[in-house]
N, C-alpha and C positions, 0 to 999 in steps of 0.2 A: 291075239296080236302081240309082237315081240316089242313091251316095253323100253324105248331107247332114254336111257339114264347116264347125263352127262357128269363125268366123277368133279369136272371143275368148272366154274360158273361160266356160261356162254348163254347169248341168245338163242331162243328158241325157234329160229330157223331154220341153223343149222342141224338139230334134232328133226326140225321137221320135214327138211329134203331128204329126199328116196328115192329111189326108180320105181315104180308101179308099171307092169305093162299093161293093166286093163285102160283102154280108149276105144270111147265111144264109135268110132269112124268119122266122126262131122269135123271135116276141114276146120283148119284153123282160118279168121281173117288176118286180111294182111295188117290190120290195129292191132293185133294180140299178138303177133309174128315181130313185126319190127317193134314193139315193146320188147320183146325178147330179145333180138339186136339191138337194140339200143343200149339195154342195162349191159351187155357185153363191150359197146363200143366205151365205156366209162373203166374198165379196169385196167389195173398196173399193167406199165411196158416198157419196156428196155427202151428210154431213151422216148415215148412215147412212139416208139418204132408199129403199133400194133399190127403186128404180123400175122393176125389167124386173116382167117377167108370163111364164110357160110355160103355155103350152097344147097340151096331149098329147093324142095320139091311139096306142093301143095297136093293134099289128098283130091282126085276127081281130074289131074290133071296127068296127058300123057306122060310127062317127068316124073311123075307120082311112079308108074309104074318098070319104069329106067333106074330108076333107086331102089326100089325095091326086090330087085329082079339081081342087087347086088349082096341082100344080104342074106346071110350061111342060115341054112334050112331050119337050125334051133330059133333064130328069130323071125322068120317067117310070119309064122301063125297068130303070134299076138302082135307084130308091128300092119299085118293088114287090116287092121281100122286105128293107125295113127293119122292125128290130121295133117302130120308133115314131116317129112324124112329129107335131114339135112345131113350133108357130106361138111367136116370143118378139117381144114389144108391150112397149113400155114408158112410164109415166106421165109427164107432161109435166108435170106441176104439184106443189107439194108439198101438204101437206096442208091449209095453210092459205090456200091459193090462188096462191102467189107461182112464177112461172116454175122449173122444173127444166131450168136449161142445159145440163145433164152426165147428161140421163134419158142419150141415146146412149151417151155414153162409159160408164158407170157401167152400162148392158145390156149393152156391149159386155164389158169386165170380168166381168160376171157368166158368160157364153158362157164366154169361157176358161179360167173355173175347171172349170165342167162340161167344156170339150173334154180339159184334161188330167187332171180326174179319170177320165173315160173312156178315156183311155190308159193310167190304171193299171190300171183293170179288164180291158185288152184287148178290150175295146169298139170298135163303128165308130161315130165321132162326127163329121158332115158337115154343114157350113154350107152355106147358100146362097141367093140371091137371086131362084133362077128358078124365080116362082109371082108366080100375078096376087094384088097387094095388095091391089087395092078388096075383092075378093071373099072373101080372107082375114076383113076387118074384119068384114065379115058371118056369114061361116061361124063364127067365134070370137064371137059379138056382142060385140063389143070396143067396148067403152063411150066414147064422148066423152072428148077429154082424155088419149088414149092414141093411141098408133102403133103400127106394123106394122114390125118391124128385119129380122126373116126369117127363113128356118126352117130344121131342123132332121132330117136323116134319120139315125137310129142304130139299131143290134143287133148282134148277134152278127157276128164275120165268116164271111164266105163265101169258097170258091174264086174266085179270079182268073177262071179258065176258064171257070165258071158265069155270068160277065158278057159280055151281047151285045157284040158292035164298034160304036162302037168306042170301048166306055169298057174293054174287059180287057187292048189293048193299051196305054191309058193309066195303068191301077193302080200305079204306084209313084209316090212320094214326092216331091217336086219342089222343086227348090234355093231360094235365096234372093235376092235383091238384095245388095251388099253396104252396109254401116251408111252409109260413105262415100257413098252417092246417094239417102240422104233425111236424117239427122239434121247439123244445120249449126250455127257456133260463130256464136253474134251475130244472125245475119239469113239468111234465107232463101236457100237457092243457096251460101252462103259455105264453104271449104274447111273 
């Protein structure tokens, strides 16, 4: 397993959230689900505008298999025994009409609160991009004025072994960039 070693002191949280796709198959409850909402409905927002949107589909239920039927063939195979595959959209406009520049960033914020409250819970919390959007927008009827950011596979963990090849040879943790090759003093590129 790939040792994650942080160069400057942070909670061990943060070291300890990952995406794992091994899960069990056993649905999440809706107590374990909106804990996960909830630690999201707590993060920063433009203005406290929070602009993201969850949209869930519970394993065992016919939406279970409406979401799943959205995502790109490489996640297939390990996201069919999550306990719940969520679509996360977020509003582009405030409420009074005027542009939301920070909907992304401020969903995005919202995402990581839920990925590290799901790491308290010992939860599998898994981001990802690979599912058709247009089709999302429909399957969710996601209304005008919103967008598609990406979705969401979580539940229970499962055995490693349980996952075909070749995602069970890739289940561990995976390092980091260091801070040094994107955060810069002054201008972009800059030491």
């Amino acid at each position: 397993m790939t040792q994650r070693i942080a160069d400057h002191p942070i909670h061990e949280i943060f070291r300890r959230r990952w995406s794992p796709r091994s899960m069990s198959g056993e649905a999440l409850t809706h107590e374990e689900l909106f804990t996960l909402f909830e630690a999201a409905r707590w993060a920063p927002s433009s203005g406290n505008s929070q602009p993201w949107r969850f949209v869930y589909a519970l394993a065992g239920t016919p939406d279970f298999r409406r979401f799943f039927d959205l995502l790109a063939s490489g996640n297939q195979p390990w996201c069919a025994k999550a306990g719940a595959l969520v679509v996360v959209a977020s509003r582009q406009q405030r409420a009074d009409g005027m542009p939301l520049r920070t909907h992304s960033f401020d969903t995005g914020a919202a995402w990581v609160s839920l990925a590290l409250q799901g790491t308290i819970m010992g939860l599998v919390v898994h981001g990802m991009e690979g599912f058709d959007y247009a089709r999302a927008v429909e399957v969710i009827a996601l209304p005008a004025g919103h967008t598609v950011e990406a979705m969401i596979a979580m539940g229970k963990p499962g055995r490693r072994e349980h996952l075909p090849e070749p995602y069970g040879s890739r289940e561990e943790p995976s390092g980091r960039e260091p801070v040094t090759r994107w955060a810069f003093a002054g201008r972009f590129g800059a030491p």
